[in-house]
C-alpha positions in Angstrom: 71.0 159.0 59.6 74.0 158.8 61.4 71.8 159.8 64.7 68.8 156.9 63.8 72.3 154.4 63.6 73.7 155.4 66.7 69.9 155.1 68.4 69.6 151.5 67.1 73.2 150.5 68.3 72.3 152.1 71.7 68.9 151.1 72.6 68.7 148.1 70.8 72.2 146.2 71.8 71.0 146.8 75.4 67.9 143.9 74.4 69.5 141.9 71.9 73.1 141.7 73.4 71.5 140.1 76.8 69.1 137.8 74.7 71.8 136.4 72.8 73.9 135.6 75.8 71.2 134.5 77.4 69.8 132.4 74.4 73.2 130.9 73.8 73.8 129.3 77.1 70.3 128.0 76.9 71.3 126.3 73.9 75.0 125.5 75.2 72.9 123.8 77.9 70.6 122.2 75.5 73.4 120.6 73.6 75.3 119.7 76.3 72.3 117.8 77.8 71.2 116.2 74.0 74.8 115.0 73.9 75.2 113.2 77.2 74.2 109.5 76.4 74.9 106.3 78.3 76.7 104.0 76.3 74.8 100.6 76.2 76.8 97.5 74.4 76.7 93.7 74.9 78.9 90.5 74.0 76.2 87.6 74.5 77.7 84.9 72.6 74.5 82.2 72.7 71.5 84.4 72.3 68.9 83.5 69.4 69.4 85.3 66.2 66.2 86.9 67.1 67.2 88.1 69.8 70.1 89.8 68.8 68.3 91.2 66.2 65.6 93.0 69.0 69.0 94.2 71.2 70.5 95.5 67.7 67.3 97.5 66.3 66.6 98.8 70.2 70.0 100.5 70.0 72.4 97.9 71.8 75.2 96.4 69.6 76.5 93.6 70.0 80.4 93.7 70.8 83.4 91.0 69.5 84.9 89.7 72.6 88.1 87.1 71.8 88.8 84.9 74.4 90.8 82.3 75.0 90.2 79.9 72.8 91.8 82.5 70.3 94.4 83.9 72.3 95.8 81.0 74.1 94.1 77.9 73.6 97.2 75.6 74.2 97.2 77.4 78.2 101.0 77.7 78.1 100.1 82.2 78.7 101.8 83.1 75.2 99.3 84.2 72.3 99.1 81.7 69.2 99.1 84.8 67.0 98.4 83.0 64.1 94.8 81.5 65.2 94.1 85.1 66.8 94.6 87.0 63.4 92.7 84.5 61.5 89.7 84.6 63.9 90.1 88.5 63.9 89.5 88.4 60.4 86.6 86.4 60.6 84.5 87.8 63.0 86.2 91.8 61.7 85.9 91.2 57.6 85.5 94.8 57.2 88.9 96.8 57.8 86.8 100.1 57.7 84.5 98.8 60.6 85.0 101.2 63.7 83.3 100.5 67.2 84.4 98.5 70.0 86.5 95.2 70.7 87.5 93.2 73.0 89.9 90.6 74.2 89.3 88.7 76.8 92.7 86.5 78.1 92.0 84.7 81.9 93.1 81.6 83.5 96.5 81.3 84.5 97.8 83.9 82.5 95.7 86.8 84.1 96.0 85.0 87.3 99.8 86.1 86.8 99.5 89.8 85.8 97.2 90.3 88.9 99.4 88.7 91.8 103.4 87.9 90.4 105.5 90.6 90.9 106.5 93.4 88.3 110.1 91.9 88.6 109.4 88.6 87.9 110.1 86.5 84.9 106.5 85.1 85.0 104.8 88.6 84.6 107.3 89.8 82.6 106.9 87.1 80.0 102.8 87.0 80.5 102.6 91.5 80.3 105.1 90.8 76.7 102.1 88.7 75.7 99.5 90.8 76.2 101.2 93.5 75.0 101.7 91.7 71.8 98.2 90.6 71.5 96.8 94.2 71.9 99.3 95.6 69.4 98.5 92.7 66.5 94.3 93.4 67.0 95.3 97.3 66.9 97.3 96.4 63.5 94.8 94.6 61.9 91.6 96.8 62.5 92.7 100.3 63.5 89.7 101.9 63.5 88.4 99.6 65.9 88.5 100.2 69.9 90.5 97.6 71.8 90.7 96.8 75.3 90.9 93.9 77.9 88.3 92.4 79.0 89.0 92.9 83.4 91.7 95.5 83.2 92.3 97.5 84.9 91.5 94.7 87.7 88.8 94.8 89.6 88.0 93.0 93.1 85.5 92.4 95.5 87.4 92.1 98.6 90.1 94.0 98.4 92.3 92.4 101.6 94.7 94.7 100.1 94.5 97.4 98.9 97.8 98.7 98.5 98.4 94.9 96.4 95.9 95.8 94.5 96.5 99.2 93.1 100.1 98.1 92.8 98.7 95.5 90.3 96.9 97.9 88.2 99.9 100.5 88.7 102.2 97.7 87.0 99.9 97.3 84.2 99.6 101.0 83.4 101.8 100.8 79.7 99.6 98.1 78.6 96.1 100.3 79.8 98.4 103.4 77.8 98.0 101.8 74.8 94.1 100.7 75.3 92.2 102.5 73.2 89.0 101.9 76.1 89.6 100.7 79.7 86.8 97.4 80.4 86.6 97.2 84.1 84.2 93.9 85.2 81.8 94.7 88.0 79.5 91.4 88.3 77.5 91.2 91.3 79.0 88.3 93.8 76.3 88.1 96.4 72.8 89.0 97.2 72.3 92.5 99.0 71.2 90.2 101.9 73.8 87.9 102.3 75.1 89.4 106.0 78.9 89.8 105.2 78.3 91.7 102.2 79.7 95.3 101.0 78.4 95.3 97.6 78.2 99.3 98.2 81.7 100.0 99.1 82.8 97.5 96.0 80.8 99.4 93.4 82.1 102.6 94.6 85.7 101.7 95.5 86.3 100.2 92.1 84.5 103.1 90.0 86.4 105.2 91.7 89.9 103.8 91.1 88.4 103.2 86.5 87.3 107.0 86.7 90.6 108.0 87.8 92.7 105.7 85.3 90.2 106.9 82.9 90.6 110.7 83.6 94.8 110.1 84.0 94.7 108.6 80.1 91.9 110.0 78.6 90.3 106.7 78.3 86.6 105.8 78.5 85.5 103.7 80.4 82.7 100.9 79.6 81.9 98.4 82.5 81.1 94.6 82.2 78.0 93.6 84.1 76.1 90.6 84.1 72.6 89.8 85.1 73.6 86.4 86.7 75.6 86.6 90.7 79.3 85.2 89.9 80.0 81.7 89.8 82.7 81.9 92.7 79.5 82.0 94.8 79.0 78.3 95.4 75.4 79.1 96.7 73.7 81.9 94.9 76.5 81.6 92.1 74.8 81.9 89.1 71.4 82.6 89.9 69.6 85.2 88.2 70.1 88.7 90.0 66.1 90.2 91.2 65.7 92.9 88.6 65.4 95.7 91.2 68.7 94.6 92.9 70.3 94.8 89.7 68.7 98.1 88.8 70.2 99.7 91.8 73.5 98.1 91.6 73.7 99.7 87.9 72.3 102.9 89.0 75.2 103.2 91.7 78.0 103.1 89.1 76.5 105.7 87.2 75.5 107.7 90.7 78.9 107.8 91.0 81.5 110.6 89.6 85.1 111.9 90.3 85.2 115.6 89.1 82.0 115.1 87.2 83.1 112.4 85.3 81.1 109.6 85.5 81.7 105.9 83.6 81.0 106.4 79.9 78.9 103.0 79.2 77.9 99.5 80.1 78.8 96.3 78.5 76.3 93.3 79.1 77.7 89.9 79.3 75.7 87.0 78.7 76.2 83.1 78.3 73.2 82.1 79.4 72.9 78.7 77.8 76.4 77.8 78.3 75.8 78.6 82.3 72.9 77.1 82.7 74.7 73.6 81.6 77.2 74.1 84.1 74.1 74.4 86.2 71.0 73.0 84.8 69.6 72.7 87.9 68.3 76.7 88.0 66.4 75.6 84.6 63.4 74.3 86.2 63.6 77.5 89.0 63.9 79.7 86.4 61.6 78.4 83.8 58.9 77.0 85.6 56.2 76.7 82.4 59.0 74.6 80.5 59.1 77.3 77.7 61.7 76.3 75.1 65.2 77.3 75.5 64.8 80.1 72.9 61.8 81.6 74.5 63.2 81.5 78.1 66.1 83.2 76.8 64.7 85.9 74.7 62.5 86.2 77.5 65.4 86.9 80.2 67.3 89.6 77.9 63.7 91.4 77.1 62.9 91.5 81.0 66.8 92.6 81.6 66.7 94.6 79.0 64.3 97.1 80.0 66.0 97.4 82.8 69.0 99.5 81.0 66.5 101.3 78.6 65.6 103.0 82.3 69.5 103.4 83.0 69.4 105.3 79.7 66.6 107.7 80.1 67.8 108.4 83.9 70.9 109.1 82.3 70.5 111.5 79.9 68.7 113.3 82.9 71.4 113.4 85.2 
């Protein structure tokens, strides 16, 4: 008996060991792969309820985004604490709900935090604001993910450089105590306006997230937008060609630092709201007069599809 044991142990380790390393690491690999996903979110405020129901059931939540009509709507950059906790609330009943949030404080006040100085009484007081703002939403849902809507900052033409990461490097205790970094990376011009360098923006400013991502352990979800950004006066505004788009996506998720690559995408869109600032691209854009709620369920469907392709490319990456 002890001779059959020692056969088995011999003869049949030299099989089985190998097979179980080797079937192990397949299924290391196999998990790995099933558990790499591309994060897709959006915070359309003026969508039909139909809509939002197709982007819900297709595996795209939708987001709360407070901005400043909640934060600051007397424009004097200090939070009105009062009418943010309330709205919180409202739009958060559920202190048990987890998943993302966002705030989303601009105008003047952000204005301040991207070009005052970190010595100056001005970003001083605005930075004590935001800090307070962050801390109150983290207080009164706590199992919800908070985060700024634009920070860290973002920009297209970087002039300079050194300015810039300076900026971000003087918000660092505020991204500390983010619970996800929300960088915005709308497209500002067509890929064939001349002085374009939509390429070296995409990669420049992923590159600068990933890192503040990596140095806090902070994911990173990107705004985009299907629409080019309204500081365009000629194309601002204008639906983005779906294949333009696609690729712009696809190079933010192309790109990696150290194999880390940007964790999801969050889709902003106002579509009705915009298109009232510029009712002109109504006709261009909806040619067969189609009421407003078709033309816009028909827009996110067409967009849409384009980040069910993002997903599947992905997960195959």
């Amino acid at each position: 008996m002890q001779f059959q044991k020692s056969f088995f142990h011999k003869y049949c380790s030299i099989f089985f060991i190998p097979f179980g390393i080797i079937f192990g690491f397949t299924c290391s690999l196999k998990a790995q792969k099933a558990s790499k996903k591309l994060e897709l979110y959006h915070c359309t405020g003026d969508f039909p309820t139909n809509t939002l129901a197709y982007l819900k059931k297709a595996g795209m939540p939708k987001v709360p985004i407070f901005d400043n009509r909640y934060i600051d709507p007397e424009g004097d950059m200090r939070i009105n604490a009062d009418l943010l906790k309330k709205t919180v609330l409202e739009e958060i009943p559920n202190a048990r709900d987890t998943g993302l949030a966002i705030l989303d404080w601009e105008s003047d006040a952000f204005t301040t935090l991207y070009t005052a100085k970190a010595s100056s009484d001005s970003f001083k007081l605005v930075f004590k604001e935001y800090l307070k703002a962050l801390t109150l939403c983290q207080k009164l849902r706590p199992k919800m993910k908070w985060g700024f809507y634009h920070i860290p900052i973002t920009d297209y033409w970087l002039n300079d450089t050194l300015a810039w990461q300076q900026a971000n490097k003087n918000l660092l205790p505020l991204l500390r105590q983010s619970d996800v970094l929300y960088p915005s990376m709308y497209n500002h011009y067509p890929d064939t306006t001349t002085h374009t360098h939509n390429s070296y923006y995409i990669d420049y400013n992923i590159r600068q997230s990933l890192k503040l991502g990596a140095a806090l352990k902070k994911k990173v979800v990107v705004f985009v937008w299907h629409r080019y950004h309204e500081g365009n006066t000629r194309d601002g505004l204008r639906l983005i060609p779906e294949a333009e788009f696609y690729a712009s996506l696809k190079r933010m998720i192309d790109f990696k630092i150290d194999n880390k690559r940007i964790d999801g995408l969050m889709w902003f869109a106002g579509d009705a709201f915009y298109l009232n600032i510029k009712p002109s691209l109504l006709p261009i854009e909806n040619p067969l007069k189609k009421s407003i709620a078709v033309h816009y369920d028909d827009i996110v469907k067409k967009y849409f599809l384009l980040f069910q392709r993002l997903k599947k490319y992905y997960s195959n990456l």
